[in-house]
C-alpha positions as CSV (number, residue, x, y, z in Angstrom):
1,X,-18.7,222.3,-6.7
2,X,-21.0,220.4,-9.0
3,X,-21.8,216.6,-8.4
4,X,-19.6,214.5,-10.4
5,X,-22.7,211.9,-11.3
6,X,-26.1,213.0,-11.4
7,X,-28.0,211.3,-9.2
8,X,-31.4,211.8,-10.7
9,X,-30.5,209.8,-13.8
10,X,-29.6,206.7,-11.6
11,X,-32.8,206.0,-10.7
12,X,-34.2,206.6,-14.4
13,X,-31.8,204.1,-16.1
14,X,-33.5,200.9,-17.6
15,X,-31.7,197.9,-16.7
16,X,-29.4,196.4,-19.0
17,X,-29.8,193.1,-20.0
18,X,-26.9,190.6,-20.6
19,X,-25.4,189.7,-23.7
20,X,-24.1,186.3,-22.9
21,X,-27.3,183.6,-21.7
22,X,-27.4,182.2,-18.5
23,X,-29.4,179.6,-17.4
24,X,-28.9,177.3,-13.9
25,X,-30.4,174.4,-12.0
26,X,-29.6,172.4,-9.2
27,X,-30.3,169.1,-7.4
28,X,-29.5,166.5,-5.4
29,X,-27.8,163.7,-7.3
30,X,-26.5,160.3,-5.1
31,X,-26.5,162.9,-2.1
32,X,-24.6,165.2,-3.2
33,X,-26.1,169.4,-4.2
34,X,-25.0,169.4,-7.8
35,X,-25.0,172.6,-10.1
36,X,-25.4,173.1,-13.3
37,X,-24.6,176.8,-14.9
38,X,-24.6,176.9,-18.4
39,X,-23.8,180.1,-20.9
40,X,-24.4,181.1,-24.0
41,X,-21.8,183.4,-25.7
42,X,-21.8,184.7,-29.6
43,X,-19.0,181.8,-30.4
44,X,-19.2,179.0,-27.2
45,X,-21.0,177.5,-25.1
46,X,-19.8,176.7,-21.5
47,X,-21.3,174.2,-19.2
48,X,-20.3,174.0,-15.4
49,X,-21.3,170.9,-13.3
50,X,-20.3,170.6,-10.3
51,X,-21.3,169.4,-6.8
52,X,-18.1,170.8,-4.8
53,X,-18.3,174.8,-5.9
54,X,-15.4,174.4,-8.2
55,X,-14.9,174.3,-11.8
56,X,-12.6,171.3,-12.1
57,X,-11.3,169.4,-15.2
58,X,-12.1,171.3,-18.5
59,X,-13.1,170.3,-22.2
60,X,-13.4,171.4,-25.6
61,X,-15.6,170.1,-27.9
62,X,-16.3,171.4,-31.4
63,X,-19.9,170.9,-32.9
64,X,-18.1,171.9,-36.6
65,X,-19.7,168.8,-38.7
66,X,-16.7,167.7,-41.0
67,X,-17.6,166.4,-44.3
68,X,-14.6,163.3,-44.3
69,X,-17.0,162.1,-41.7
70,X,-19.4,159.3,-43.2
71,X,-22.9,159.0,-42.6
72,X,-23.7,156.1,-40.4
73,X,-25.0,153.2,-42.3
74,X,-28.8,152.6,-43.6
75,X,-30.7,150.3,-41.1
76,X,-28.7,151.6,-38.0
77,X,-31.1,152.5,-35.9
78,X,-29.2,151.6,-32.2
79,X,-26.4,154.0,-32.9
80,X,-28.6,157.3,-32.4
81,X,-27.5,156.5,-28.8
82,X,-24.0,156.8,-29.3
83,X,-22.5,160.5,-29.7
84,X,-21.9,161.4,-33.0
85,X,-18.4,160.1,-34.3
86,X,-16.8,163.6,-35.4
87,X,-16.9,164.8,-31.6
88,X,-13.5,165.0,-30.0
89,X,-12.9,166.3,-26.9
90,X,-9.6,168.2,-26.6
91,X,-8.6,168.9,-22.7
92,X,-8.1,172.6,-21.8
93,X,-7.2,171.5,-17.6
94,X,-7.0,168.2,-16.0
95,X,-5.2,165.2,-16.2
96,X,-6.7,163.3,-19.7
97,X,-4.4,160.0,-19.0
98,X,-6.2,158.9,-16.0
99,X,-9.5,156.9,-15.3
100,X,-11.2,160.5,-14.0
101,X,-10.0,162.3,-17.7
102,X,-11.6,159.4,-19.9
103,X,-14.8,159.6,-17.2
104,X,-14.6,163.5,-18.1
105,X,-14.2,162.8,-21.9
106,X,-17.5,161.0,-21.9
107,X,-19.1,163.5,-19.9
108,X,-18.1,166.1,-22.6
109,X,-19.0,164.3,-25.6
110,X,-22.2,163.1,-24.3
111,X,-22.7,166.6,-23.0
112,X,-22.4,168.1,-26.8
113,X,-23.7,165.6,-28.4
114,X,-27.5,166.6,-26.5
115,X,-26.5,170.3,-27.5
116,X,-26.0,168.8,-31.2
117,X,-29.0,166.5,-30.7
118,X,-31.7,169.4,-29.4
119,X,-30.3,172.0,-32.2
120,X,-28.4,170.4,-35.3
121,X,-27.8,174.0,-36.5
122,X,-25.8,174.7,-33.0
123,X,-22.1,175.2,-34.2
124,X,-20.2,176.8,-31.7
125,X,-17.3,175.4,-29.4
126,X,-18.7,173.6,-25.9
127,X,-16.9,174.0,-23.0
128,X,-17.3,171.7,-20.1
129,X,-16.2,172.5,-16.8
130,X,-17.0,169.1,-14.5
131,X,-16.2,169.2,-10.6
132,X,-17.6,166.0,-9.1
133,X,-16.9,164.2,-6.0
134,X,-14.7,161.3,-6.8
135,X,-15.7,158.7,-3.5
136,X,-19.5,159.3,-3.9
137,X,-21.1,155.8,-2.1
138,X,-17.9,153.9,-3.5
139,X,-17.3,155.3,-6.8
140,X,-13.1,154.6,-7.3
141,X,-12.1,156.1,-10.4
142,X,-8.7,153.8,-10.4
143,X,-11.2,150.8,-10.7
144,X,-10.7,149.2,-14.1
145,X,-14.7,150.0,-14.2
146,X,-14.6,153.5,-15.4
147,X,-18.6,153.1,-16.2
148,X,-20.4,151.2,-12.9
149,X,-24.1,151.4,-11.7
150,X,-23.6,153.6,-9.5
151,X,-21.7,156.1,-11.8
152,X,-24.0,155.4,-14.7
153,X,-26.8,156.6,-12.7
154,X,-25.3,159.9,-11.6
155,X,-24.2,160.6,-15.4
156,X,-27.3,160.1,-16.4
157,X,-29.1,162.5,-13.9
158,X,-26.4,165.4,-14.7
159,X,-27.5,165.1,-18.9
160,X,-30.8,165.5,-17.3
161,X,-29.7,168.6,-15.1
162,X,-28.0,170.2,-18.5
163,X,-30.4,169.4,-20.2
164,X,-32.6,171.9,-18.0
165,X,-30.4,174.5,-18.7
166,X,-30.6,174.9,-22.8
167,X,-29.2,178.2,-24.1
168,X,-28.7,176.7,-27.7
């Protein structure tokens, strides 16, 4: 009886090499080992942070430029911080009524926004998977305070982790 795989043509076989982009980092932010996987499909982008292994609360967020948008105003210099105005996230999963889901909005649209930023061409769909500790050194996402020091700091340091992981 004949083999039903040749074994000699294992060996020979080039690797294959993935369609979809991957890129990951990780570090310690307020403590905590947070991760950052990003991938880079033919029509999205998806963006995991997360410090507890899971996925978490997801977003949408469409880079699709919509011409009813206007162009912000001559002489407005201070608003290249803000994310641009036509980015909406829409939730996939996760609870968008609640101090956590605005918290996770603004991760999302800040989170496209530096896709946008770093390539302007970059069209596709970004989809933002964000797991983080809620009671990191005091953070209380039922405090009217949705945006404190403390929570400021670590949302600046996971841009900086995405930021790491650029498949656009």
């Amino acid at each position: 009886m004949s083999a039903f795989i040749d074994a000699s043509l294992i060996d020979a076989a080039a690797p294959v090499r993935s369609p979809v982009q991957t890129r990951q980092a990780a570090r310690f932010i307020d403590g905590k080992h947070t991760e950052c996987l990003v991938y880079g499909f033919a029509d999205r982008i998806m963006v995991l942070v997360t410090d507890s292994g899971k996925i978490g609360q997801m977003l949408s967020v469409s880079l699709e430029t919509s011409s009813l948008v206007p162009p912000p105003p001559l002489g407005a210099e201070h608003l290249d911080l803000l994310p641009p105005s036509h980015i909406t996230p829409k939730y996939m999963l996760g609870a968008s009524n609640t101090p956590r889901g605005e918290l996770g909005q603004l991760y999302a649209v800040h989170i496209a926004s530096l896709v946008a930023s770093q390539n302007p061409d970059e069209a596709r769909t970004v989809i933002v998977g964000l797991a983080l500790s809620t009671n990191v050194r005091g953070y209380d996402y039922e405090d009217t305070e949705i945006m404190g020091a403390k929570e400021r700091s670590r949302f600046l340091d996971v841009l900086e982790l995405v930021a790491k992981c650029k498949v656009w």
